[in-house]
One Martini backbone bead per residue (centre of mass of N, CA, C, O) as a GRO file, in nm:
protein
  315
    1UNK     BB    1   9.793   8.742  11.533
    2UNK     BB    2   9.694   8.493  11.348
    3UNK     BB    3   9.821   8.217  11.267
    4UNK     BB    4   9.579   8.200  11.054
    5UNK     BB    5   9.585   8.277  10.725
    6UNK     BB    6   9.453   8.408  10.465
    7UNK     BB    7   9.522   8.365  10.117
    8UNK     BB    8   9.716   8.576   9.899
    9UNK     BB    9   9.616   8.677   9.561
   10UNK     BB   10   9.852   8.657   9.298
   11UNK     BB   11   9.919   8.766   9.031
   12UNK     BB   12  10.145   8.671   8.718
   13UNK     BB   13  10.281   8.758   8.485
   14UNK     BB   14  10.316   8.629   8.137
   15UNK     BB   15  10.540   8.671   7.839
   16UNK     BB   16  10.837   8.510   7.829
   17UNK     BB   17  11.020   8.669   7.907
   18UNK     BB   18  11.264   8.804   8.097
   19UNK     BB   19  11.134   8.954   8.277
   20UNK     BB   20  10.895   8.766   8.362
   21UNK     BB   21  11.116   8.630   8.499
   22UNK     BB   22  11.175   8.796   8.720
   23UNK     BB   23  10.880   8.850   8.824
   24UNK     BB   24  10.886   8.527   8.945
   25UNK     BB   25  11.147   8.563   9.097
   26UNK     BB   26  11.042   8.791   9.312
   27UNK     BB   27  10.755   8.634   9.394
   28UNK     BB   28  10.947   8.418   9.532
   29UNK     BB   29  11.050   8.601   9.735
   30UNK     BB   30  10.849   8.803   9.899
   31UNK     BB   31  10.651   8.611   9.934
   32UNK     BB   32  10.478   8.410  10.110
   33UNK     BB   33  10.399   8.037  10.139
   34UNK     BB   34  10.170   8.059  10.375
   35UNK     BB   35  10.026   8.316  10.260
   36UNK     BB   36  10.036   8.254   9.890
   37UNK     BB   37   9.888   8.278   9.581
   38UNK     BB   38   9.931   8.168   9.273
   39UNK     BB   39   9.911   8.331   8.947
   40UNK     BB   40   9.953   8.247   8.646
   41UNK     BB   41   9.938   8.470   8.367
   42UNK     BB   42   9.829   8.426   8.020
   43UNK     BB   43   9.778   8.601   7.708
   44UNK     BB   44   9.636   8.474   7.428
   45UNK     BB   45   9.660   8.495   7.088
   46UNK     BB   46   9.439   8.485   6.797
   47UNK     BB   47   9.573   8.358   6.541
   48UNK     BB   48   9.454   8.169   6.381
   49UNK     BB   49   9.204   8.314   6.286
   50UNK     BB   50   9.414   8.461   6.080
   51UNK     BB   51   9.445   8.252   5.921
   52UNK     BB   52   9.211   8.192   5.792
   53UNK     BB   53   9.201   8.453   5.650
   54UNK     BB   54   9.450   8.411   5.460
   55UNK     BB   55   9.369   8.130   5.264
   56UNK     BB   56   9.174   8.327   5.109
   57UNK     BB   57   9.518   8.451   4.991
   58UNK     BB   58   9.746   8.332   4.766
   59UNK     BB   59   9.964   8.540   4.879
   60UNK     BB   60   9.992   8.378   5.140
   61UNK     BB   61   9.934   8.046   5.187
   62UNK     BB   62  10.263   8.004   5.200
   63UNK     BB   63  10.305   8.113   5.488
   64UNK     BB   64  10.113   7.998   5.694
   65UNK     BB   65  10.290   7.752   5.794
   66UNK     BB   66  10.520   7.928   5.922
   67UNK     BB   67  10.301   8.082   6.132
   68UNK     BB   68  10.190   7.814   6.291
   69UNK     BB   69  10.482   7.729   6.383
   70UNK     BB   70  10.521   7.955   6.560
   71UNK     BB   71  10.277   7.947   6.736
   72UNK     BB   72  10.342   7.647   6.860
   73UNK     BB   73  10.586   7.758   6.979
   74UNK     BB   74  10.499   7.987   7.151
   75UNK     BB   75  10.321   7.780   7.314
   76UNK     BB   76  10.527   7.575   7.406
   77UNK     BB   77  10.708   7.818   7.584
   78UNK     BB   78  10.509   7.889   7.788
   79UNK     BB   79  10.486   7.565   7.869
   80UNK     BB   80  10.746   7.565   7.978
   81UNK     BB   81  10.773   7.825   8.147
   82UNK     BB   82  10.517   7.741   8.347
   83UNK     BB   83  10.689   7.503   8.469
   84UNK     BB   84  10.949   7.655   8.554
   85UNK     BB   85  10.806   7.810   8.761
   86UNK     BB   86  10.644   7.591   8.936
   87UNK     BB   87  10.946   7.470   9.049
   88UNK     BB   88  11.050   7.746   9.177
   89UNK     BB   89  10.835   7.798   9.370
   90UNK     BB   90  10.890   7.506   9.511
   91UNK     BB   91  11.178   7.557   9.570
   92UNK     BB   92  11.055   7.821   9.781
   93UNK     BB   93  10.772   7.628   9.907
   94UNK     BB   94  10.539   7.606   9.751
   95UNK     BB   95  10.291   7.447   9.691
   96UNK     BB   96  10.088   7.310   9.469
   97UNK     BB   97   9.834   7.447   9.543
   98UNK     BB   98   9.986   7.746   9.539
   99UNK     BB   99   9.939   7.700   9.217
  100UNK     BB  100   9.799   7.883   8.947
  101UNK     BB  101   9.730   7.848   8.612
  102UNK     BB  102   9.640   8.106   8.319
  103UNK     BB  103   9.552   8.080   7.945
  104UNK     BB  104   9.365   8.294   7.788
  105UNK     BB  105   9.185   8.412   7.534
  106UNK     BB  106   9.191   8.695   7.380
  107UNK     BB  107   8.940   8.935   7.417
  108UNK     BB  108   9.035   9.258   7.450
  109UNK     BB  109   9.328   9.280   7.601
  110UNK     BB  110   9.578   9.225   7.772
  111UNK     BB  111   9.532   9.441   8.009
  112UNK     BB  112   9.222   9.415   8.001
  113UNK     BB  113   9.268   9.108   8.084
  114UNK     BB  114   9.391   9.179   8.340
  115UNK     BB  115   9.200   9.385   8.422
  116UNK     BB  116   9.002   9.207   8.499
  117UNK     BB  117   9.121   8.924   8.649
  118UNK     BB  118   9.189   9.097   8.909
  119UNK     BB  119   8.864   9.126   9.033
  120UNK     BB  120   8.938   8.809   9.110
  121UNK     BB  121   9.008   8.791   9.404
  122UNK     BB  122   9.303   9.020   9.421
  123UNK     BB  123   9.574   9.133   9.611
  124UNK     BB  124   9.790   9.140   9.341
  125UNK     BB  125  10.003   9.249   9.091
  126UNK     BB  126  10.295   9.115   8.864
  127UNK     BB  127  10.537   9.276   8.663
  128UNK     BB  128  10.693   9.362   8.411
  129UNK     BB  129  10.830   9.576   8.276
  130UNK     BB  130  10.966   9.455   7.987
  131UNK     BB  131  10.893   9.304   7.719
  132UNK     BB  132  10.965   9.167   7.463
  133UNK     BB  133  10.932   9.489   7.315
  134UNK     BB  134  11.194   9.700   7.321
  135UNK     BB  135  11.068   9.944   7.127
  136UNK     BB  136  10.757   9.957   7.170
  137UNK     BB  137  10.772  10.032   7.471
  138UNK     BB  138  10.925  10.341   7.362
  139UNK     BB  139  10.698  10.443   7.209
  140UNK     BB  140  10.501  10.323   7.411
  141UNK     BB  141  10.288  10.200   7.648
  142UNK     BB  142  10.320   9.977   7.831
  143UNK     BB  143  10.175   9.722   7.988
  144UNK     BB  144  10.272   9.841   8.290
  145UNK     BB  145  10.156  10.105   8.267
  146UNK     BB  146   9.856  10.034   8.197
  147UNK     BB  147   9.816   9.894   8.460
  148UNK     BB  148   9.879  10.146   8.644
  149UNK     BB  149   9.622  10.315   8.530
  150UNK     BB  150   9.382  10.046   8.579
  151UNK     BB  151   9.521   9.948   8.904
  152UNK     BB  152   9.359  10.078   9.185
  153UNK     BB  153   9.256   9.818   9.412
  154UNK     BB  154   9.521   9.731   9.394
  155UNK     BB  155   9.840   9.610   9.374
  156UNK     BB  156  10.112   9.729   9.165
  157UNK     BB  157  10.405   9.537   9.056
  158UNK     BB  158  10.698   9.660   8.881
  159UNK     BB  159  10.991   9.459   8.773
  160UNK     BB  160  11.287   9.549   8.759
  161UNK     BB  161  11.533   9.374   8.671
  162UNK     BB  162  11.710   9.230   8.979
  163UNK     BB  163  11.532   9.274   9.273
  164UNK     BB  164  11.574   9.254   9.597
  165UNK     BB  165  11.326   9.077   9.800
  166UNK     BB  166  11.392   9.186  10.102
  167UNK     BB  167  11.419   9.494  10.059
  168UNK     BB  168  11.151   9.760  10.184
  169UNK     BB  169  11.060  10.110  10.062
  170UNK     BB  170  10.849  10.324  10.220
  171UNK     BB  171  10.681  10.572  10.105
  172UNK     BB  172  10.609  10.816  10.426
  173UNK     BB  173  10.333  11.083  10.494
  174UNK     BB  174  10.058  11.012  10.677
  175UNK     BB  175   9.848  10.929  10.470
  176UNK     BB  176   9.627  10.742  10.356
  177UNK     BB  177   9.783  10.600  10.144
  178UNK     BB  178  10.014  10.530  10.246
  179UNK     BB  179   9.902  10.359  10.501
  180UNK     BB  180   9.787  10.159  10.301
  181UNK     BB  181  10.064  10.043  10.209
  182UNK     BB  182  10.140   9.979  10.518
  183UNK     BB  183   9.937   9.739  10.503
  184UNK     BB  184   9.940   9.575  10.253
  185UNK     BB  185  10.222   9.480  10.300
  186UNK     BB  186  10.173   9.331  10.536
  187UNK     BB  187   9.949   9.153  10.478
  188UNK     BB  188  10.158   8.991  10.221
  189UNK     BB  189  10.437   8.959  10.406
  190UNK     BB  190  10.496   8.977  10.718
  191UNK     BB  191  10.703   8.725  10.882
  192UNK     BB  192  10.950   8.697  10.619
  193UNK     BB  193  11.261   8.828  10.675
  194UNK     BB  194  11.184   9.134  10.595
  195UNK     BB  195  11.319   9.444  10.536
  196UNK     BB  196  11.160   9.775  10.680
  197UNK     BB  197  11.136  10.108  10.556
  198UNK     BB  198  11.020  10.436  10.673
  199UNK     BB  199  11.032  10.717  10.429
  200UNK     BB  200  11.076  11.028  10.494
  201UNK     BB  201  10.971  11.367  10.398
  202UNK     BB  202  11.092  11.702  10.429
  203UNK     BB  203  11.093  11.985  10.465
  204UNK     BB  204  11.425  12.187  10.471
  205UNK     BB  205  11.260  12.445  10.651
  206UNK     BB  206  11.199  12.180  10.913
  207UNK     BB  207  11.395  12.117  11.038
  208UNK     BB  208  11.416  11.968  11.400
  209UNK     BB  209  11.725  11.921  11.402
  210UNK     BB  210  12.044  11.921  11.487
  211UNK     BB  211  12.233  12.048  11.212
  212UNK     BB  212  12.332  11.933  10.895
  213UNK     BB  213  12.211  11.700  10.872
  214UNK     BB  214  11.944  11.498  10.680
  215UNK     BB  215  11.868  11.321  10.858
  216UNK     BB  216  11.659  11.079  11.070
  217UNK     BB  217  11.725  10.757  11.245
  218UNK     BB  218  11.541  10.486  11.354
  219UNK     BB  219  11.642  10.196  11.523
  220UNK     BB  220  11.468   9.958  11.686
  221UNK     BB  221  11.231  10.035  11.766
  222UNK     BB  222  10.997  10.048  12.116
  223UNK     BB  223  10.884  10.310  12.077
  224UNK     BB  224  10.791  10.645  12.063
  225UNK     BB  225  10.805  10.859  11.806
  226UNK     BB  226  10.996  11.131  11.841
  227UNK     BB  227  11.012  11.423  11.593
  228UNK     BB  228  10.888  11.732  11.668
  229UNK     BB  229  10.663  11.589  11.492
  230UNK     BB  230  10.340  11.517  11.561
  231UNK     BB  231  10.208  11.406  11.304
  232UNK     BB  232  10.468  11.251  11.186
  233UNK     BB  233  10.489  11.095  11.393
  234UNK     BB  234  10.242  10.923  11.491
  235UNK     BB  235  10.209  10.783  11.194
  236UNK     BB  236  10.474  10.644  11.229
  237UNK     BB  237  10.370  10.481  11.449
  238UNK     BB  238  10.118  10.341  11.357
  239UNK     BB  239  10.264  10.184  11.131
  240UNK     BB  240  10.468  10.021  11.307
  241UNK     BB  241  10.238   9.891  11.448
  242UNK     BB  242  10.106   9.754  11.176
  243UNK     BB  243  10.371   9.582  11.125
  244UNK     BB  244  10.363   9.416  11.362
  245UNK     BB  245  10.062   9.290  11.363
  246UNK     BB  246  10.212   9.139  11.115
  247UNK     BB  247  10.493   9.012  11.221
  248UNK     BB  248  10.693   9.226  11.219
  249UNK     BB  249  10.983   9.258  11.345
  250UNK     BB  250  11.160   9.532  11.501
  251UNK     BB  251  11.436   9.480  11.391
  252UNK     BB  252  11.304   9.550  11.107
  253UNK     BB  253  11.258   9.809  11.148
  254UNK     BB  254  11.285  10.140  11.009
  255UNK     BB  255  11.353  10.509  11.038
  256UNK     BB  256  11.338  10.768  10.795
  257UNK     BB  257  11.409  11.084  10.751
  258UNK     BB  258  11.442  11.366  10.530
  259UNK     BB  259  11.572  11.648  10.409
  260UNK     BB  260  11.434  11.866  10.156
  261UNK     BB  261  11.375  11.999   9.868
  262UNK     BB  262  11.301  11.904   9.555
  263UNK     BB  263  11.249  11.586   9.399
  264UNK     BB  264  11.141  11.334   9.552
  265UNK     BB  265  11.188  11.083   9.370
  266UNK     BB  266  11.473  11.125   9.345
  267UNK     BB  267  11.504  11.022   9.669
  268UNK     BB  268  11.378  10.771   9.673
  269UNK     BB  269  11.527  10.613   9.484
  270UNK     BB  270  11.825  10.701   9.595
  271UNK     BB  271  11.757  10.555   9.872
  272UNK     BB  272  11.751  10.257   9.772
  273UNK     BB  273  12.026  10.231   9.585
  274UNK     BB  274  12.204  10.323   9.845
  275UNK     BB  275  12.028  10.083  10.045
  276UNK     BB  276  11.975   9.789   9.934
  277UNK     BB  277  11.644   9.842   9.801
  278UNK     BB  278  11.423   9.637   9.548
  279UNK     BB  279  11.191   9.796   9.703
  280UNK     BB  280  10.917  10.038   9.600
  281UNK     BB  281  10.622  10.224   9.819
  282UNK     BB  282  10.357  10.373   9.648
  283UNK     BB  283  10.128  10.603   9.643
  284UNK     BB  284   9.914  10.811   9.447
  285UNK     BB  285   9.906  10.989   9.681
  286UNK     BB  286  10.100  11.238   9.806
  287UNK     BB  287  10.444  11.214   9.840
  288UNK     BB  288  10.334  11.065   9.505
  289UNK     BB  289  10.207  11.242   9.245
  290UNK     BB  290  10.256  11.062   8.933
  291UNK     BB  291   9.943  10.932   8.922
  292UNK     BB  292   9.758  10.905   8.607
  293UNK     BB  293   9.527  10.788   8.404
  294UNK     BB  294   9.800  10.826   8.156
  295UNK     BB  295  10.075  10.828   8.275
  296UNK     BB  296  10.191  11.150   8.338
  297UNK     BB  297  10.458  11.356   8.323
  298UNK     BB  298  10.788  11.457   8.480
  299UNK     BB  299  10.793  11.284   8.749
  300UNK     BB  300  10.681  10.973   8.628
  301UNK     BB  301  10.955  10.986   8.402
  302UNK     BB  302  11.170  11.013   8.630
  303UNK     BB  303  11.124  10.774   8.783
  304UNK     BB  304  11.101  10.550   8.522
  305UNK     BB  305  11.417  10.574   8.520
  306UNK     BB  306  11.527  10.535   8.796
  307UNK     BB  307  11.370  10.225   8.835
  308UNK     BB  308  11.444  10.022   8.626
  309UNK     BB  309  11.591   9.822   8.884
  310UNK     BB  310  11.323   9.793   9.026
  311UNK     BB  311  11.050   9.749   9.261
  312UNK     BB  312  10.719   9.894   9.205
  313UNK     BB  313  10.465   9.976   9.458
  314UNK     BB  314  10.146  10.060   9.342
  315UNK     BB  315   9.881  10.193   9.602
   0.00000   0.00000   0.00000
């Protein structure tokens, strides 16, 4: 790989929430500061505009200074928002020529502002899974569900809770998907000193190891992957041969079989959860099918839930 890689532009959702700023906080973590441009993005609502049209409703008029006031409050806190996350990004090496401040005024709405913003020359968006209002949240789809139901072209990473940002676990099927995952992941992170599992299931009834044992365990390798099922070895060489070429040490990389029945999101989020890894990174197709045009679904729900402490990246 070459010295020197073009820097990949990261969106960085903002609006001033706990989330958001652990967004923030996890996007300093993952992504390396030598190869990594940062646009911290927040759509301002155009509240004024309301107020002129409410001057003209004298029941409304005395309320109006106090609605301009909150406004000006709400102003100032993202402006300090981002001021205090350029520090951050700073304290984790990002130079400061490599962070960028966009906070234009609502034109569509938040999400459509976001998803126009992402086609201009950006390599992944970070999101918080829940914004200012979990009520609000609970009722609709929040605003990281419609960016991932409408964020197809690039990576969409959704970080709820507070998910360690060095370990991270690709579910991996051989398929063009995944293979995608793996290659994205590569490209945004490289030689960052992140520890990174490929991890595939199998159905329990092609089960190819002796024994009852569910696992099948790979580490450390450096030679070809032989796994007894010659497809999903050789793309497992292969995605693994991709990671090397981005710069991840092999030693950093292990492989892990899994045989189940059925329920495979499920196993997915608690091989994160119980093998402390902070992010999961899931293709749209293949071996995780539960994302479509609605983000609706049975298994969609259940990851949706189980993920919840989790930085789960959509490719």
């Amino acid at each position: 790989m070459p010295e020197s890689v073009p820097p990949q532009k990261v969106l960085v959702a903002v609006d001033g929430s706990e989330q958001s700023l652990r967004a923030i906080r996890y996007a300093a973590g993952v992504f390396p500061p030598d190869r990594t441009h940062i646009v911290l993005f927040h759509v301002q609502a155009q509240l004024f505009e309301l107020f002129s049209d409410l001057d003209a409703y004298p029941h409304y008029k005395s309320r109006v200074t106090g609605l301009k006031r909150w406004a000006t409050e709400q102003k100032m806190e993202i402006s300090s928002t981002m001021d205090s996350a350029m520090v951050y990004f700073k304290q984790k090496g990002f130079p400061e020529s490599a962070i960028t401040v966009k906070t234009p005024a609502k034109k569509l709405g938040i999400s459509q502002d976001i998803v126009k913003e992402s086609y201009d020359g950006y390599h992944a968006v970070v999101v918080g899974r829940i914004g200012w209002s979990r009520f609000k949240d609970w009722l609709i789809k929040s605003t990281a569900m419609k960016l991932v139901a409408k964020i197809k072209h690039i990576p969409i990473v959704v970080v709820g809770g507070k998910p360690d940002a060095k370990n991270l676990l690709v579910a991996f099927d051989g398929t063009h998907g995944a293979m995608k995952g793996v290659v994205c992941v590569g490209a945004l992170i490289g030689a960052s000193g992140h520890d990174l599992q490929l991890y595939s299931i199998i159905d329990s009834k092609k089960k190819f190891w002796p024994g009852d044992h569910a696992y099948f365990s790979i580490d450390n390798c450096v030679s070809r992957i032989v796994t007894g099922n010659l497809e999903i070895g050789e793309q497992l060489e292969e995605a693994r041969t991709r990671l090397l070429a981005e710069g991840f040490p092999p030693e950093r990389i292990s492989v892990r079989i899994h045989a189940v029945g059925r329920d495979r999101a499920t196993y997915i989020v608690q091989e994160a959860q119980n093998n402390s890894f902070g992010s999961v990174v899931v293709g749209r197709r293949g071996l995780v099918t539960f994302i479509d045009e609605f983000f609706i679904g049975r298994v969609s729900d259940q990851v949706l839930k189980l993920a919840d402490e989790l930085a789960v990246w959509v490719i």
